[in-house]
C-alpha positions as CSV (number, residue, x, y, z in Angstrom):
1,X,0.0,0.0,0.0
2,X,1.3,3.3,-1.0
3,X,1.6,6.0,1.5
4,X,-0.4,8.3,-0.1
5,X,-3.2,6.0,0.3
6,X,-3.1,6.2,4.2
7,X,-5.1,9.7,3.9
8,X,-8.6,7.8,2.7
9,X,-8.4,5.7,6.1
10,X,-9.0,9.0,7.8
11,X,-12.5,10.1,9.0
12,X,-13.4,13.7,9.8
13,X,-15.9,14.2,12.6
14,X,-17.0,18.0,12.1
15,X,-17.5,19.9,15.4
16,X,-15.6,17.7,17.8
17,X,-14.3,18.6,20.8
18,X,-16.2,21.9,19.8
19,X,-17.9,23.9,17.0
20,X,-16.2,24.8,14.5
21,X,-13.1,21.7,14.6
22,X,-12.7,18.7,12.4
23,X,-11.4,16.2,14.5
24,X,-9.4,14.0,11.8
25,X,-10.0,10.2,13.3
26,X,-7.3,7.7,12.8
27,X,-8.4,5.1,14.2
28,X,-9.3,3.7,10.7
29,X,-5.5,3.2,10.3
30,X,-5.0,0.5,13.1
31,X,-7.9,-1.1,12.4
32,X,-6.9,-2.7,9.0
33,X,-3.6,-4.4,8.8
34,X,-2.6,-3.2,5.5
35,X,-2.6,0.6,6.1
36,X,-1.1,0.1,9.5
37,X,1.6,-1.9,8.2
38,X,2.3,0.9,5.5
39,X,2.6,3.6,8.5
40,X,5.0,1.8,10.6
41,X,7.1,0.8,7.2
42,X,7.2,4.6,6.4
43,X,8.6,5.6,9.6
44,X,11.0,2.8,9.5
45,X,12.0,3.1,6.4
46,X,12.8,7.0,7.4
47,X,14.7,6.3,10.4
48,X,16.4,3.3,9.5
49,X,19.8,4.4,9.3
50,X,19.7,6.8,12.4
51,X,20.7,4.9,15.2
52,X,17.6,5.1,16.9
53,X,17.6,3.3,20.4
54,X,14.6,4.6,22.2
55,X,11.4,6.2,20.7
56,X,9.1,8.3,22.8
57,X,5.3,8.7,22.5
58,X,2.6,11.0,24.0
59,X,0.0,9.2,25.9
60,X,-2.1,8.2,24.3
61,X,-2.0,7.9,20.9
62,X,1.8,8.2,20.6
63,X,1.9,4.8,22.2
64,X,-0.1,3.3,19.2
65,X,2.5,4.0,16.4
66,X,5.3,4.3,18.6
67,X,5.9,0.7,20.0
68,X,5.6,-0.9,16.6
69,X,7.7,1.7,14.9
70,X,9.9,0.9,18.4
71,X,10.0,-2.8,17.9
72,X,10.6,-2.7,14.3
73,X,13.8,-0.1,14.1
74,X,15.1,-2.1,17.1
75,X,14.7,0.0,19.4
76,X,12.6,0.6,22.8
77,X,9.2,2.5,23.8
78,X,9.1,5.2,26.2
79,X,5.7,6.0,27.8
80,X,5.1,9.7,28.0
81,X,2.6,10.0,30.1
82,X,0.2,12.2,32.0
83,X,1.2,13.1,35.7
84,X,0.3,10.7,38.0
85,X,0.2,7.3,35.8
86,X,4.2,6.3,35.9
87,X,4.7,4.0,38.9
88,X,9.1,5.3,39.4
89,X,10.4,9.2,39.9
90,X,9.6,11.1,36.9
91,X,10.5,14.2,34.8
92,X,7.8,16.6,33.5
93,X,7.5,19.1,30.6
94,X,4.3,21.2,30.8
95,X,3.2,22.4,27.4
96,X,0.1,24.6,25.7
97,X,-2.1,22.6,23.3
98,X,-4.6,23.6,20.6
99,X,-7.0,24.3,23.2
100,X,-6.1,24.1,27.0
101,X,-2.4,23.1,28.6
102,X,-1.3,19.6,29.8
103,X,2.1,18.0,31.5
104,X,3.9,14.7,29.9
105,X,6.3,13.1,32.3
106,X,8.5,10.5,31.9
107,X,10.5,8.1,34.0
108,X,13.5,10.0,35.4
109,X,16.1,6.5,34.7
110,X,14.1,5.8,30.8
111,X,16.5,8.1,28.5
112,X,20.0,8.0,29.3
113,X,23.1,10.5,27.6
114,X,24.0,7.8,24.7
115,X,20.5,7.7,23.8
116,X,19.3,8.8,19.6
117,X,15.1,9.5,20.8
118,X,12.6,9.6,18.3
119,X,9.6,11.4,19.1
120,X,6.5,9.8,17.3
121,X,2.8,11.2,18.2
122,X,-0.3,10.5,15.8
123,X,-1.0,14.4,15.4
124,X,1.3,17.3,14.9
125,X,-1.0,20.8,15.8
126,X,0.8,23.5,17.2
127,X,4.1,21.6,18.5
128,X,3.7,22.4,21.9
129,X,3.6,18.5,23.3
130,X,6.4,17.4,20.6
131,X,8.5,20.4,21.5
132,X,8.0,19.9,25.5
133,X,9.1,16.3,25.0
134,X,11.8,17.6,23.1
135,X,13.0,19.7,25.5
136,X,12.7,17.4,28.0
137,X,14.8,14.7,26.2
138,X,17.5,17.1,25.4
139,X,17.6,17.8,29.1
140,X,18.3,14.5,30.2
141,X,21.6,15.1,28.2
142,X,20.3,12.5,24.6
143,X,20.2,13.1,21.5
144,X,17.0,14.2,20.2
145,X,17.1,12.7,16.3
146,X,13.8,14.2,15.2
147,X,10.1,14.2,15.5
148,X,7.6,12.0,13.8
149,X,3.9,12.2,13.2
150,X,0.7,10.9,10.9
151,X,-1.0,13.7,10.4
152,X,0.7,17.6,10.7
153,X,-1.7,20.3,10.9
154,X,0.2,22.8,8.8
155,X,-2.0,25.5,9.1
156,X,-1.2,25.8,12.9
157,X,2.9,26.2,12.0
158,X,4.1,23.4,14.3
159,X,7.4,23.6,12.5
160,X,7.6,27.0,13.5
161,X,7.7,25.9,17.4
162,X,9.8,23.0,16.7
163,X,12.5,25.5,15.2
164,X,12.7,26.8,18.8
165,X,14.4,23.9,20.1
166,X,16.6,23.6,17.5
167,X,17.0,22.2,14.5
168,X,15.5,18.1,14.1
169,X,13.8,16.5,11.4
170,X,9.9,16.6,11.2
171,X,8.5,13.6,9.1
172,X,4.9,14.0,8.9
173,X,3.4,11.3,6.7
174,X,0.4,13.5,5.7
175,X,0.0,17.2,5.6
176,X,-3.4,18.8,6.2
177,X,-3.2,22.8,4.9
């Protein structure tokens, strides 16, 4: 399945969370095995050769593409995760979203200095999460490699945000202007 095709497993819901949004729905993606297999062999096949050895996903959806992306580029899954859920000491990173702000944290021992971190989240919008986890990474003294994504909302300039933090890679796999 060509990647391009990935975009007619994606169902718009108008007016969701509120008036005036079309929530883009991917759960079509997961559902089939052939479109999901072509999104995890599109971020592999991107990162293949960067010496990826731990990718990072945003609760919730993040954890949906990222351990199979993980698993397949041989490398492991960190849980980003809203503050309260990790079990060990943690690090946060608060962060503003489209519409309110939220925390990610992380476990504190998860990312060490050696470390190449992929971030991988279903949606790119404004940037803010992927650039607090970013940030947060960086901190813990790794090597960000880039940021990864399904969807990027373009018209929100996530890019723009991500510049901030320096300069990583973006792959987005579909653009929505």
């Amino acid at each position: 399945m060509d990647v391009k095709e990935l975009e007619s497993y994606i169902v718009d819901i108008p007016d969701y969370p509120e008036p005036g949004v079309i929530f883009k729905d991917i759960t079509p993606l997961f559902a089939d095995p052939k479109p999901f297999r072509a999104m995890v062999d599109a971020f592999v096949s991107h990162y293949k050769d960067e010496g990826i050895t731990k990718v990072v996903g945003p609760e919730a959806r993040g954890f949906m593409i990222g351990t199979p992306v993980a698993l397949e580029l041989g490398a492991g899954f960190i849980p980003a995760r809203k503050p309260g859920k990790l079990p060990r000491a943690t690090v946060s990173a608060s962060y503003e979203l489209e519409y309110s702000t939220d925390t990610l944290e992380i476990h504190a021992d998860a990312i060490q200095p050696e470390d190449r971190v992929l971030i991988i989240d279903d949606l790119i919008a404004t940037g803010g999460t992927a650039a607090a986890t970013g940030k947060l990474i960086q901190d813990m003294g790794a090597t960000l490699v880039g940021y990864a994504s399904i969807l990027e909302l373009c018209f929100l300039n996530p890019r723009k945000k991500l510049a901030e933090s320096g300069d990583h890679d973006l792959f987005s796999l579909i653009k929505v202007n």
